[in-house]
C-alpha positions in Angstrom: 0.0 0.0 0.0 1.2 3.5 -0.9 0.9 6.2 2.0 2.5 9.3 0.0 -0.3 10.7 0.3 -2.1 14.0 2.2 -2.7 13.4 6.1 -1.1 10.0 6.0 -4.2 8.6 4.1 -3.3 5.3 2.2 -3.7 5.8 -0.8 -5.6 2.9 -2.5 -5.1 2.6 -6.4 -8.7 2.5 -7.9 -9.2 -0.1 -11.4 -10.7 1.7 -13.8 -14.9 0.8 -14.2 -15.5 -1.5 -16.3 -18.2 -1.1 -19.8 -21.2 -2.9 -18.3 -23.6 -3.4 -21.6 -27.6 -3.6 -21.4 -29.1 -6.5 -22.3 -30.6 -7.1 -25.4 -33.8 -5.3 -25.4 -36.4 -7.8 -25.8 -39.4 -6.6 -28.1 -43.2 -6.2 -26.5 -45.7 -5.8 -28.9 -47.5 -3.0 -28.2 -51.0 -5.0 -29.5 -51.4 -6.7 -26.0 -54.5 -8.4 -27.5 -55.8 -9.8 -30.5 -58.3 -8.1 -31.5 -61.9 -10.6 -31.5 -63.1 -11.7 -34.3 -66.7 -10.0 -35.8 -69.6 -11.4 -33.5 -71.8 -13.2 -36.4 -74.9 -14.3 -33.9 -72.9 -17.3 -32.6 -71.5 -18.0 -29.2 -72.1 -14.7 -28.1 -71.0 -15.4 -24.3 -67.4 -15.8 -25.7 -67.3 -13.2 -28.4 -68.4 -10.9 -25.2 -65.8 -12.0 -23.3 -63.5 -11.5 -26.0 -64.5 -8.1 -26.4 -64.4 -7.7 -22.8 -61.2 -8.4 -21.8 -59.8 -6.5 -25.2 -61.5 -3.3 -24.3 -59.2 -3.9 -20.4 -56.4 -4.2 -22.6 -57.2 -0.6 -23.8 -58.4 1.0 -20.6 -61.8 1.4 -22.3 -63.6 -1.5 -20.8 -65.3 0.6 -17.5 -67.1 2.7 -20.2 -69.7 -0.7 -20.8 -71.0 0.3 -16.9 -70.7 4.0 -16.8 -73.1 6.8 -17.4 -72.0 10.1 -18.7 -71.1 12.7 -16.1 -72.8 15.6 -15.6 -71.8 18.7 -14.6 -73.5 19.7 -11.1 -76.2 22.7 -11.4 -74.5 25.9 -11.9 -70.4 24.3 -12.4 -68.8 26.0 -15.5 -65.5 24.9 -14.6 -63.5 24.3 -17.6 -61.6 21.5 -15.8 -65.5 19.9 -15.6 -66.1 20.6 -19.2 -62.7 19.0 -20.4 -63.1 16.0 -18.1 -67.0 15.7 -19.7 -65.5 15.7 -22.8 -62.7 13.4 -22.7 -65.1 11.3 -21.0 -67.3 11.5 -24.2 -64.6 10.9 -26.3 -63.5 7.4 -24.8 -66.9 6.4 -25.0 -67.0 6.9 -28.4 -63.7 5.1 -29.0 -65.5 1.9 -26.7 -68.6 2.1 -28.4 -67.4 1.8 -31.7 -64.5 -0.7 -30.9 -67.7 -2.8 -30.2 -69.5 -1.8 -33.1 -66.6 -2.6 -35.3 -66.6 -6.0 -33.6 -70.6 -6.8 -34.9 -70.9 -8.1 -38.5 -72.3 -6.0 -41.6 -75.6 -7.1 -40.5 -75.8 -6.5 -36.6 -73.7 -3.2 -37.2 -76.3 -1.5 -39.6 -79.2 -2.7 -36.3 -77.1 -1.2 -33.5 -75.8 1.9 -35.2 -78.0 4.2 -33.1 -77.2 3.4 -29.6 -75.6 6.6 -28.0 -73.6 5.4 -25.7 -71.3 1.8 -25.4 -73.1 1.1 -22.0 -76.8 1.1 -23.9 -74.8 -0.7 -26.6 -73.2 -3.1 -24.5 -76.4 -3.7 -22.6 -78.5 -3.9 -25.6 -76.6 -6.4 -27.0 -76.8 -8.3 -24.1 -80.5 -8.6 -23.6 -81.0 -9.6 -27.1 -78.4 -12.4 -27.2 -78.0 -14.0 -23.7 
């Protein structure tokens, strides 16, 4: 051990650090599910759950239960009105991820339903 150094401090000698390389990066797919396949009036139970667990895998699946907020009598907050809107706008993209998961046929019946919820519900009743 060297001890030229200040205060009689041993002076240790330090290797120099040594290239540590990142693992290979390893590829997710950002589709983390399959879409389903168009619901053609058969086994509608599985085509639902389908749907259902596709809908998680985009964070849209809690807009088949909710109702549209509404703003409280008298709130103009713009924070409400954005959140009212965004809210719209994912049940839009819900509703018509499920619309675009009904045939020709059952698409051209359900067009008019307003929101996914009625849709989701709808569809339900009718084929259950």
């Amino acid at each position: 051990m060297v001890t030229d150094t200040v205060d009689d401090i041993p002076h240790v000698p330090i290797a120099a650090p040594s290239v540590v390389k990142e693992p290979a990066s390893v590829a997710i797919p950002v589709d983390h599910a399959k879409r389903p396949e168009k619901f053609n009036r058969q086994n509608f139970k599985r085509w639902q759950q389908k749907m259902f667990f596709y809908l998680t895998t985009l964070n849209l699946a809690r807009f088949l239960t909710e109702d549209a907020p509404k703003p409280k009598e008298g709130e103009t907050d713009i924070q409400v009105a954005s959140a009212i809107d965004a809210w719209h706008h994912s049940d839009f993209l819900c509703k018509n991820y499920v619309m675009n998961g009904l045939s020709d046929s059952l698409y051209n019946v359900y067009i008019g339903k307003k929101t996914a919820k009625e849709l989701w519900e709808f569809l339900d009743r009718k084929m259950s």
